[in-house]
C-alpha positions as CSV (number, residue, x, y, z in Angstrom):
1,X,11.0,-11.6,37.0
2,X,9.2,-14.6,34.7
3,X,7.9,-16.4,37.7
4,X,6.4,-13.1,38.9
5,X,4.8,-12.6,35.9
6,X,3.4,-16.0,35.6
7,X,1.7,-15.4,38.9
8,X,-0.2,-12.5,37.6
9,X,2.3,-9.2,38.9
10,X,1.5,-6.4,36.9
11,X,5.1,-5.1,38.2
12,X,6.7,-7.4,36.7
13,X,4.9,-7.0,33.8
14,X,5.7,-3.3,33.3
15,X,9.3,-4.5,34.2
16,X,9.6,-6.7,31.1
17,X,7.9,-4.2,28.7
18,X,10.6,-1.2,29.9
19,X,13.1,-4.0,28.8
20,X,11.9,-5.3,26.1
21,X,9.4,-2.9,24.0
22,X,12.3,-0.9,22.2
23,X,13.8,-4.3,21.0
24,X,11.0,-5.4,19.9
25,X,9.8,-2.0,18.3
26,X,12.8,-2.1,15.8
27,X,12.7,-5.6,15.4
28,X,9.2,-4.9,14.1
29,X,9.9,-2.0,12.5
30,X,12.7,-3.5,10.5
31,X,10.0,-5.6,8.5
32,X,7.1,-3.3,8.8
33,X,8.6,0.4,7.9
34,X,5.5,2.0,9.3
35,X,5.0,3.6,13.0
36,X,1.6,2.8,13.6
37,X,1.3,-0.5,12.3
38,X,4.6,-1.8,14.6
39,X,3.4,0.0,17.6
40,X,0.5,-1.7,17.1
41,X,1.9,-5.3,16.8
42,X,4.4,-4.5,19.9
43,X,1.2,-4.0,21.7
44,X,-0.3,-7.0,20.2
45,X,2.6,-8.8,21.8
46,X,2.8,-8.0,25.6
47,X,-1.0,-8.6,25.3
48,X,-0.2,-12.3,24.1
49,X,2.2,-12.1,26.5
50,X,0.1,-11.1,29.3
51,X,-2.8,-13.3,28.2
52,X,-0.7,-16.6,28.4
53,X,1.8,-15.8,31.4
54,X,0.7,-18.8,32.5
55,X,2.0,-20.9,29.8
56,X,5.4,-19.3,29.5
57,X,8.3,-22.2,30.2
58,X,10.9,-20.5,32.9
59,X,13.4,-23.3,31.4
60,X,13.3,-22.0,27.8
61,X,14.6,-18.5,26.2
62,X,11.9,-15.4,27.0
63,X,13.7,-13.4,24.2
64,X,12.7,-16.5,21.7
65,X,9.4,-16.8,23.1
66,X,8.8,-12.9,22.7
67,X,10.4,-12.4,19.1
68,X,8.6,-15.5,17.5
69,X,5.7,-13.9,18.6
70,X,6.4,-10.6,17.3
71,X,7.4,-12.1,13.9
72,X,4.2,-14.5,13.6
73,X,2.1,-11.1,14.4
74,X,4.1,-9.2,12.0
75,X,4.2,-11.9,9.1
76,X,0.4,-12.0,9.9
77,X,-0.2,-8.6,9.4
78,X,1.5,-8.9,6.3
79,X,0.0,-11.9,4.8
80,X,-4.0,-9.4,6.3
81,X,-2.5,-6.3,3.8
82,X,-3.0,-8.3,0.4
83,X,-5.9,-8.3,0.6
84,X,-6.7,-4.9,1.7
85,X,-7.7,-2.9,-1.6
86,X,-5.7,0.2,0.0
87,X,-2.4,-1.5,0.5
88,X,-3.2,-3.2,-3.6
89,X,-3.6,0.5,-5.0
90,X,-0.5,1.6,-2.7
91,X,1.2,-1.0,-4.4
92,X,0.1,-0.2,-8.0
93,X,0.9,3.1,-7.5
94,X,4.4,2.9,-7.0
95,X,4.7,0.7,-10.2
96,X,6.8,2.2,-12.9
97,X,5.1,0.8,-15.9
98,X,2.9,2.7,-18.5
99,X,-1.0,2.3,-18.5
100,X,-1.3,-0.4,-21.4
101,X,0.9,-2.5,-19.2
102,X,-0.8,-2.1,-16.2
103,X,-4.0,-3.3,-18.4
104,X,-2.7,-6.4,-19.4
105,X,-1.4,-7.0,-16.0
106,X,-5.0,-6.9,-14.3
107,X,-6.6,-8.9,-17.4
108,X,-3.4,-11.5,-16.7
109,X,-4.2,-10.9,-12.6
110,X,-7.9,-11.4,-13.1
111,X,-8.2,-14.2,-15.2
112,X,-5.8,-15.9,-13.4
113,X,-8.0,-15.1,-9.9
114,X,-10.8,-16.8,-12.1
115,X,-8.8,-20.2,-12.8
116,X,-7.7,-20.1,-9.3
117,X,-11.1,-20.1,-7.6
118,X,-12.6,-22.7,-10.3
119,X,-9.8,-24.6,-9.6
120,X,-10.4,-24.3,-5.6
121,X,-13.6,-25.7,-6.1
122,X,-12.4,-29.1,-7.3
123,X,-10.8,-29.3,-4.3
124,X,-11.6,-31.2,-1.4
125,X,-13.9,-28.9,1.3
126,X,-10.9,-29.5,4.0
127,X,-8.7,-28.2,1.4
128,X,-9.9,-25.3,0.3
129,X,-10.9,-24.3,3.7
130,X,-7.2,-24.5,4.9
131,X,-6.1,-22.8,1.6
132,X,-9.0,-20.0,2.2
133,X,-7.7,-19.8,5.6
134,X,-4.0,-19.7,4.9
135,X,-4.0,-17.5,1.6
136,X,-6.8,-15.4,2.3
137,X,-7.6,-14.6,6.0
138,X,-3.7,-15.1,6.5
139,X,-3.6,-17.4,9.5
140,X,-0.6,-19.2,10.4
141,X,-0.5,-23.3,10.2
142,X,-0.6,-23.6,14.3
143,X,-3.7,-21.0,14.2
144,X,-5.7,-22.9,11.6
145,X,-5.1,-26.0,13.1
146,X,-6.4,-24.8,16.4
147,X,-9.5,-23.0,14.3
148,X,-9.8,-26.4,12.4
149,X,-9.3,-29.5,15.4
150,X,-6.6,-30.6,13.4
151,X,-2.9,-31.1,13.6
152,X,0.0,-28.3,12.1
153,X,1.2,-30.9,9.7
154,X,-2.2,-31.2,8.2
155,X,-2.4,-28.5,7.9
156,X,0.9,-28.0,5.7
157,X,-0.2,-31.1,3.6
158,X,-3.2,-29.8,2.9
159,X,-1.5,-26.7,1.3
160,X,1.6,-28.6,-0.1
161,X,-1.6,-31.0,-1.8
162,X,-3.3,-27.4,-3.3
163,X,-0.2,-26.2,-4.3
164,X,0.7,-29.2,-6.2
165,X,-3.0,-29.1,-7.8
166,X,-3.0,-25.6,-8.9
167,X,0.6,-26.3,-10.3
168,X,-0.1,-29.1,-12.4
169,X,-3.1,-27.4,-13.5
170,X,-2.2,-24.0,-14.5
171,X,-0.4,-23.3,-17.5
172,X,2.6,-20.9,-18.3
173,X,2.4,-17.3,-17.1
174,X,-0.1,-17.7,-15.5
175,X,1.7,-20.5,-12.8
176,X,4.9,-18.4,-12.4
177,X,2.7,-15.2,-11.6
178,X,0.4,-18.0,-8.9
179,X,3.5,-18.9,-7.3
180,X,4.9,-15.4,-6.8
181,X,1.7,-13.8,-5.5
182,X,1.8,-17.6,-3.1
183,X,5.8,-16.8,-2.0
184,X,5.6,-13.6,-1.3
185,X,1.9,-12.4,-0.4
């Protein structure tokens, strides 16, 4: 069925969506929890798919091939939400903490956004471009390195050399809250 889809078939193509879409749906789903959004990446996927048919190795796992995409769409999609101001007030409103807390939790959030960028700015352009591209837009290593000319590992030394900067260079709270929002947004 692969070598019929890397010629093009759409057959074969409808074929491998029957058997894998509902797989792939509550593999999604799993990380996701919402209908709309892992529709939406599954979708995302057999276009990928589709797109580079041509590309796909008949001597390596399909199932491999299709779930690392589906988890690099999904952890990317992830990564986009942060920074959405819906998903943030979604977030704050399921905290269950009393008002004066949630106060100092913005002053602590937004002066710690304030060293952050002032910090990014002593770093090199390259730098904060990969960080900017990594933290913010919420690309992957492989897809800044293609946006960028440059390899994955430079990628990830660029950001392991930012990391290391902000560390040294933020001070109590302030770094434990930095590397939590960097773990886990």
């Amino acid at each position: 069925m692969l070598i019929l889809l890397k010629k093009g078939d759409m057959l074969a193509f409808d074929t491998i969506y029957k058997q894998y879409s509902k797989r792939l749906y509550a593999f999604v789903f799993r990380y996701l929890k919402q209908d709309n959004d892992t529709e939406e990446i599954v979708q995302e996927v057999f276009l990928k798919i589709w797109e580079s048919r041509k590309k796909i190795d008949l001597y390596t796992s399909f199932d491999s091939f299709l779930f690392t995409i589906a988890y690099n769409s999904t952890i990317s999609l992830l990564r986009k939400r942060v920074n959405e101001k819906k998903y943030l007030d979604h977030i704050k409103s399921r905290q269950q903490v009393n008002n004066a807390e949630n106060i100092i939790d913005d002053i602590h959030f937004k002066e710690m956004s304030r060293q952050v960028e002032v910090l990014l700015d002593e770093l090199t352009p390259r730098q904060k471009e990969v960080f900017v591209l990594s933290r913010e837009d919420g690309l992957t290593h492989d897809e800044i390195a293609e946006k960028l000319g440059i390899s994955s590992n430079t990628v990830k030394n660029h950001l392991v050399a930012t990391l290391a900067f902000l560390k040294s260079k933020l001070k109590g709270d302030l770094m434990i809250k930095l590397l939590f929002i960097s773990l886990f947004f």
